[in-house]
TIMI-2910 file (N, C-alpha, C, CB; in pm, 1 decimal, decimal comma, always signed):
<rs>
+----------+----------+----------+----------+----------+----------+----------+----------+----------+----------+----------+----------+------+
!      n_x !      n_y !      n_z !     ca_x !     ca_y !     ca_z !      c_x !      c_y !      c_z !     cb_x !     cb_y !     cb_z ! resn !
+----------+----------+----------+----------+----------+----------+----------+----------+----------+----------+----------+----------+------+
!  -4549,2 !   +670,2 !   +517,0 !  -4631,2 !   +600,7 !   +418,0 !  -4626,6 !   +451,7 !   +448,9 !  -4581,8 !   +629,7 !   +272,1 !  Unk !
!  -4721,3 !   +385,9 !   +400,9 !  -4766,2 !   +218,6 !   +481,6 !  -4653,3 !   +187,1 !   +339,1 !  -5006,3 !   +124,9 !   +486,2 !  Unk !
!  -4623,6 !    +61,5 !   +432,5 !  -4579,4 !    -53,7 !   +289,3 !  -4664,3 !   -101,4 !   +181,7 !  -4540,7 !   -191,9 !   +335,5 !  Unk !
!  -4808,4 !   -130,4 !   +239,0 !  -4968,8 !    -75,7 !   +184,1 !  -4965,0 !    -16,4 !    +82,5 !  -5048,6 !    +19,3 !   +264,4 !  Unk !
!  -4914,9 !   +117,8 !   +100,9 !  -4957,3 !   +205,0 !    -25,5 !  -4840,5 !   +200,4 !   -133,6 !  -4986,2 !   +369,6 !    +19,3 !  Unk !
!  -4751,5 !    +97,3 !   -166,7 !  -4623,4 !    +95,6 !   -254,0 !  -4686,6 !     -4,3 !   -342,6 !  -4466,4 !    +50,4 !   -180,5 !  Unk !
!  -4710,3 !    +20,2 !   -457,5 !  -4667,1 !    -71,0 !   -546,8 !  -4554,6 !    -97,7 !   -639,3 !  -4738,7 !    -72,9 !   -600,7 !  Unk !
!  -4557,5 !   -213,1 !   -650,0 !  -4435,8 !   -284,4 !   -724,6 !  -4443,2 !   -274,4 !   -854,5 !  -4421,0 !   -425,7 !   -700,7 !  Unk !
!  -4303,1 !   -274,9 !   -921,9 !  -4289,2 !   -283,7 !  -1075,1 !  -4178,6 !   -315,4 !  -1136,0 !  -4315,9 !   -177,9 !  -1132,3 !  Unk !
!  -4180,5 !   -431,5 !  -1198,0 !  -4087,8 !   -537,8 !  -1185,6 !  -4032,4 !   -522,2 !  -1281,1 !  -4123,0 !   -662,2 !  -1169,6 !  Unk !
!  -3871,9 !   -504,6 !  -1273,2 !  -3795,7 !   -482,0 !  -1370,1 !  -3676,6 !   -601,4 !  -1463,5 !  -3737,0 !   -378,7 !  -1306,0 !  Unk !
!  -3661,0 !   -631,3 !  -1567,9 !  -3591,8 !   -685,7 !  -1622,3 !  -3435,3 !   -701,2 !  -1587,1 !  -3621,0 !   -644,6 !  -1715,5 !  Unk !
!  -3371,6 !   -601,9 !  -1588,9 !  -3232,6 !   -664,5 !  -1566,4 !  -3244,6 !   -633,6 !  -1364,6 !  -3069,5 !   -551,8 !  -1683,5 !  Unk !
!  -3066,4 !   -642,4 !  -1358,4 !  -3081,5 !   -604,7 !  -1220,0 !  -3072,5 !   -431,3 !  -1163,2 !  -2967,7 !   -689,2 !  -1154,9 !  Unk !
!  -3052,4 !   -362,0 !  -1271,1 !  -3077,0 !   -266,7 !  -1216,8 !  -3123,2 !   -135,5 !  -1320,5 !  -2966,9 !   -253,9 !  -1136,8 !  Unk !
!  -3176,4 !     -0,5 !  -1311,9 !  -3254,0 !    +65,8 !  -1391,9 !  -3237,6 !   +215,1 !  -1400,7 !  -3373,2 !    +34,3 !  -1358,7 !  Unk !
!  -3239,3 !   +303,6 !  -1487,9 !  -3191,3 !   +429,5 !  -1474,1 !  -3325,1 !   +482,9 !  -1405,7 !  -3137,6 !   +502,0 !  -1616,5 !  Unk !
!  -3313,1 !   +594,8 !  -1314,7 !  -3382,1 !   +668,7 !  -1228,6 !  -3507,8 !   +697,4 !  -1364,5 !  -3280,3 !   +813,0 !  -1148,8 !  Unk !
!  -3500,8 !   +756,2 !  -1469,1 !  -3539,8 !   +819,5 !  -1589,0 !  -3639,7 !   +734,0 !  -1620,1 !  -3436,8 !   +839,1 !  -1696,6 !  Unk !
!  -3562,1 !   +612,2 !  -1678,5 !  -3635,2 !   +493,4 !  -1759,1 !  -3744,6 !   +456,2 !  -1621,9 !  -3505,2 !   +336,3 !  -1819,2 !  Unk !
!  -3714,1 !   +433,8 !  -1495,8 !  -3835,2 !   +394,5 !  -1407,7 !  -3920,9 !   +446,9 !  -1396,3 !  -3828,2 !   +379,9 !  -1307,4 !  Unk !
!  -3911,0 !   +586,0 !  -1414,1 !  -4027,9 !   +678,8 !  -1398,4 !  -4161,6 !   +648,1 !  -1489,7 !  -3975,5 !   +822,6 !  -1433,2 !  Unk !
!  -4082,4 !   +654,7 !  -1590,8 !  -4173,5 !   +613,3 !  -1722,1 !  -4253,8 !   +426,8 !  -1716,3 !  -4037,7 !   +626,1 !  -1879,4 !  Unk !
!  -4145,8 !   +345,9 !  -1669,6 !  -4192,1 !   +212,9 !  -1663,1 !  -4267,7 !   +203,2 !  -1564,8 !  -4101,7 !   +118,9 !  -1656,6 !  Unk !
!  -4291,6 !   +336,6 !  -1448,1 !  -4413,4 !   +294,0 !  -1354,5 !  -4533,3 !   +397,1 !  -1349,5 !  -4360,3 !   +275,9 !  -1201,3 !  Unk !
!  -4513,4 !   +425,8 !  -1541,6 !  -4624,1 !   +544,7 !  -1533,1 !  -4655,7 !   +641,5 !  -1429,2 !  -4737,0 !   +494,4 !  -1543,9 !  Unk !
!  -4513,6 !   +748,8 !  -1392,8 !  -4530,9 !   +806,4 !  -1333,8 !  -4516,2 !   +992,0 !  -1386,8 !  -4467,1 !   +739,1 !  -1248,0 !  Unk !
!  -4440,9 !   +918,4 !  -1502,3 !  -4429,3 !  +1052,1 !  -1583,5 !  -4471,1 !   +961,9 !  -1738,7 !  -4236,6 !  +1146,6 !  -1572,2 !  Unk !
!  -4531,0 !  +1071,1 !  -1845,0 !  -4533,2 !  +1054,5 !  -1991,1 !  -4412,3 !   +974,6 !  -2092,2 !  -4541,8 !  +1192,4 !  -2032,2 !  Unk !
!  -4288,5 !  +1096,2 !  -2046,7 !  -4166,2 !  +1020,1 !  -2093,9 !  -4053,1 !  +1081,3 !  -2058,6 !  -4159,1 !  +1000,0 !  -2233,6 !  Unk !
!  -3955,2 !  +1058,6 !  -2084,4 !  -3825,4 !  +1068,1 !  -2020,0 !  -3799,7 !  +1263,3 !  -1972,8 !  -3694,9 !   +994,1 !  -2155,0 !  Unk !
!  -3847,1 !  +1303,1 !  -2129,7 !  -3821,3 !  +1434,7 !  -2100,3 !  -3886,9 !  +1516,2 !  -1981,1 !  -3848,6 !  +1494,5 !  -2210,6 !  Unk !
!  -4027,0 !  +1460,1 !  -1971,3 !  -4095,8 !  +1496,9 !  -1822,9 !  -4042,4 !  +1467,3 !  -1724,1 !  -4210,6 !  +1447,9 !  -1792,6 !  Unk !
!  -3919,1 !  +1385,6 !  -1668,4 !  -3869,7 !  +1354,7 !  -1559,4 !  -3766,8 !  +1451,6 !  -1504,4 !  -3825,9 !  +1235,1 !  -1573,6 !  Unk !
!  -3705,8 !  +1507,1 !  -1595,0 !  -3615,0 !  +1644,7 !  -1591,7 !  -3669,3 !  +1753,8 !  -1518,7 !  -3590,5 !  +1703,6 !  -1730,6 !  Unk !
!  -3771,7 !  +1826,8 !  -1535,7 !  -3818,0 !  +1909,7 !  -1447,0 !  -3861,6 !  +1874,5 !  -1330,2 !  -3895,3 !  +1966,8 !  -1490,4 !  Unk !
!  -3910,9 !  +1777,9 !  -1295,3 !  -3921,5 !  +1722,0 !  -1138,0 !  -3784,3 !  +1713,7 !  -1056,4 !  -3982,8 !  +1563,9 !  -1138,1 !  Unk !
!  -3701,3 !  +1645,2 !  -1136,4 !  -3611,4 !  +1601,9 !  -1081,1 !  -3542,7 !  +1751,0 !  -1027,1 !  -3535,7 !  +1502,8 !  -1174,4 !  Unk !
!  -3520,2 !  +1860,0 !  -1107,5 !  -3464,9 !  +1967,6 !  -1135,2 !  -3513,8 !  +2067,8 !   -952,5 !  -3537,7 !  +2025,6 !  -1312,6 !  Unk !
!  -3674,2 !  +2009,3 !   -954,2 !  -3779,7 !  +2052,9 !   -884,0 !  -3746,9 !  +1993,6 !   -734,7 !  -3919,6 !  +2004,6 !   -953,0 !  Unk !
!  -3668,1 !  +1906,6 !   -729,2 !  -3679,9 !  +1791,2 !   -606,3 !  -3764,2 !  +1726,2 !   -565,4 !  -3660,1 !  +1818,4 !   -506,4 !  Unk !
!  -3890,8 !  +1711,3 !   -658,3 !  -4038,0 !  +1651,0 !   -644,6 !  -3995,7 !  +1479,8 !   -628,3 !  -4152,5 !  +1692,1 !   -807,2 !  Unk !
!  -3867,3 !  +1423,8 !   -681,3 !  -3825,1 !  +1317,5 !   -665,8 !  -3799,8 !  +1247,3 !   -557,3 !  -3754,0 !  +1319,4 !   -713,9 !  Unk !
!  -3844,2 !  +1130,6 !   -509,9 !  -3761,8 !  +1081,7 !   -373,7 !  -3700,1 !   +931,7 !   -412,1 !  -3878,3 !  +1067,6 !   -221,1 !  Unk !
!  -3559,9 !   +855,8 !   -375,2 !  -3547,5 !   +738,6 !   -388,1 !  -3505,9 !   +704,0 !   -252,8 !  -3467,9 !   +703,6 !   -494,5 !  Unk !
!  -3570,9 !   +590,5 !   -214,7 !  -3556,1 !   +576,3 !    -10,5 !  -3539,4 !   +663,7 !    +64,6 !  -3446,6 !   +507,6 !    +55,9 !  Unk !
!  -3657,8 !   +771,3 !    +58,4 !  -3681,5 !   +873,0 !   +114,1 !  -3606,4 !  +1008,9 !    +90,7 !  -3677,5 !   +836,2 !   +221,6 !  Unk !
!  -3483,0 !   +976,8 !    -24,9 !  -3379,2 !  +1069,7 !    -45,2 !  -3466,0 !  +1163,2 !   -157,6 !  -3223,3 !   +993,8 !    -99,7 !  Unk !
!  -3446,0 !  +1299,2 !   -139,3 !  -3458,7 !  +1340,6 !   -264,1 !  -3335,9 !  +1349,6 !   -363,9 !  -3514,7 !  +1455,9 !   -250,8 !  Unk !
!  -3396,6 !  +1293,5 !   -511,8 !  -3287,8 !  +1288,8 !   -597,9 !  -3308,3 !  +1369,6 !   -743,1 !  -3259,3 !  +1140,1 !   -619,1 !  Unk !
!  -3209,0 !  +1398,2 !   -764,9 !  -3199,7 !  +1510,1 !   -862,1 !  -3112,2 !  +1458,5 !   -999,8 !  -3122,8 !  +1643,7 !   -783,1 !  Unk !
!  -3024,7 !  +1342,8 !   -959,7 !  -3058,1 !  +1262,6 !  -1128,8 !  -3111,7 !  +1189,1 !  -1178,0 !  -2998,8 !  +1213,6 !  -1187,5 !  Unk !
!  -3109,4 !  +1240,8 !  -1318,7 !  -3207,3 !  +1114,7 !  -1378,5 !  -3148,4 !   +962,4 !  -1403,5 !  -3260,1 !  +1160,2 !  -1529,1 !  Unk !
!  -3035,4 !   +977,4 !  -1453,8 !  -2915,1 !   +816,1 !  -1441,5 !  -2890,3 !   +813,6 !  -1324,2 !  -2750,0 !   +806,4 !  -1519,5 !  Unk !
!  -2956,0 !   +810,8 !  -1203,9 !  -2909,2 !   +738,0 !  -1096,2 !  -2981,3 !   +585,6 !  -1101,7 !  -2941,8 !   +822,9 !   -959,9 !  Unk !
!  -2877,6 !   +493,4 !  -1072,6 !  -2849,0 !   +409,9 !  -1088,2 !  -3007,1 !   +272,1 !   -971,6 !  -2678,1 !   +441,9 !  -1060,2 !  Unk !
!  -3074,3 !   +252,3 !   -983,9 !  -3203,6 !   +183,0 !   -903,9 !  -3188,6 !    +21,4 !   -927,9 !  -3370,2 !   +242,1 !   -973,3 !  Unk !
!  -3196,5 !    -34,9 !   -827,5 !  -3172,8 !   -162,8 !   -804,7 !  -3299,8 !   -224,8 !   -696,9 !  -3018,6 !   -170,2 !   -746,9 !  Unk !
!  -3350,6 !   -343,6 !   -764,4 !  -3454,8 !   -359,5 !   -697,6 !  -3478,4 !   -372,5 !   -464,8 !  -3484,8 !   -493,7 !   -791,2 !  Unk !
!  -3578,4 !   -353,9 !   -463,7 !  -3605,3 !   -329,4 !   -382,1 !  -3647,2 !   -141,3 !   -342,5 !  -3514,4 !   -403,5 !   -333,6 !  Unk !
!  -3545,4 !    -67,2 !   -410,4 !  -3544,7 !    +91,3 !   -400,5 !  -3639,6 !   +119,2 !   -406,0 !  -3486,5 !   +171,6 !   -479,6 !  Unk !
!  -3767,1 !   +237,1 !   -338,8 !  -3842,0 !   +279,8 !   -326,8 !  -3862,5 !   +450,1 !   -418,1 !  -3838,9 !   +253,2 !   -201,4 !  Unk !
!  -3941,1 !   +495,7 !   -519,4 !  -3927,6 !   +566,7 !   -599,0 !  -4070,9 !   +695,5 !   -516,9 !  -3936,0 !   +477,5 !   -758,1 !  Unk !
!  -4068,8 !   +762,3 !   -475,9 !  -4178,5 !   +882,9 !   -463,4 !  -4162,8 !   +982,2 !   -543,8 !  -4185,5 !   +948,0 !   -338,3 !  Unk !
!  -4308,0 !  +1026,5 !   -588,8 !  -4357,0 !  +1147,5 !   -661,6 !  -4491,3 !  +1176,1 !   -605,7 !  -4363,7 !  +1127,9 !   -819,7 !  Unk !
!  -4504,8 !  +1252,1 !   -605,2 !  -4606,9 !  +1332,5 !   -530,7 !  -4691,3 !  +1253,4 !   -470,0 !  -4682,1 !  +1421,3 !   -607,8 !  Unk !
!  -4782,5 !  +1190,5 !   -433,4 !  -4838,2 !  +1096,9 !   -334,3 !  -4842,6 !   +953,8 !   -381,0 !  -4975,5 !  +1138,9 !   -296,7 !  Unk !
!  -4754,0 !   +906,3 !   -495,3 !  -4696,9 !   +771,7 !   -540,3 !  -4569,5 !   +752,0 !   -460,5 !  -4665,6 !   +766,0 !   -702,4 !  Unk !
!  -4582,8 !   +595,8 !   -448,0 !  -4456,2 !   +576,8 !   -415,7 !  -4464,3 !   +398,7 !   -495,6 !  -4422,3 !   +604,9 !   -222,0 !  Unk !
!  -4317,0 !   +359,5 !   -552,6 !  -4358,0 !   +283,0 !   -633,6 !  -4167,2 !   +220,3 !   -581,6 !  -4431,7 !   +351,1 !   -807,9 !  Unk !
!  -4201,5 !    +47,3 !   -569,4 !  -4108,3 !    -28,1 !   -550,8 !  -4043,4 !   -132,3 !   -610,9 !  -4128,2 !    -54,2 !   -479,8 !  Unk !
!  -3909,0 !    -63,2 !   -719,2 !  -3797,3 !   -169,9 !   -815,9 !  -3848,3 !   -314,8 !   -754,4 !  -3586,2 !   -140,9 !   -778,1 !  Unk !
!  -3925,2 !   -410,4 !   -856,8 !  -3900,1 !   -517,1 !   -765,8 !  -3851,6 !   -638,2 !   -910,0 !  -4065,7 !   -559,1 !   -648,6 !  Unk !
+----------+----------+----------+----------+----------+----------+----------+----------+----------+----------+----------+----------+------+
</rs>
């Protein structure tokens, strides 16, 4: 995927629960929708797939869901 196709979404402190980002980059409805993806491995953070939702995101980290990819900035 290009650096091109990432957008940014700029977060307040220095770092963000896996859960709460999803939602702050409109990628899911709300928190509870992030559970079954995650569950699913539909999740990626720097290419990793991740399977919690409190994992811990610090800017720069790169977030994928299905042909989004969206960057802590």
């Amino acid at each position: 995927m290009s650096s091109a196709a990432v957008r940014e979404v700029p977060i307040r402190d220095g770092s963000i629960r896996l859960g709460q980002f999803l939602k702050l980059a409109d990628l899911v409805d709300n928190g509870a929708d992030a559970k079954p993806l995650l569950v699913q491995e539909q999740v990626r953070v720097n290419g990793e797939v991740e399977t919690r939702r409190g994992r811990q995101l610090v800017k720069g980290d790169v977030v994928s869901l299905g042909g989004s990819a969206v960057r802590v900035g």
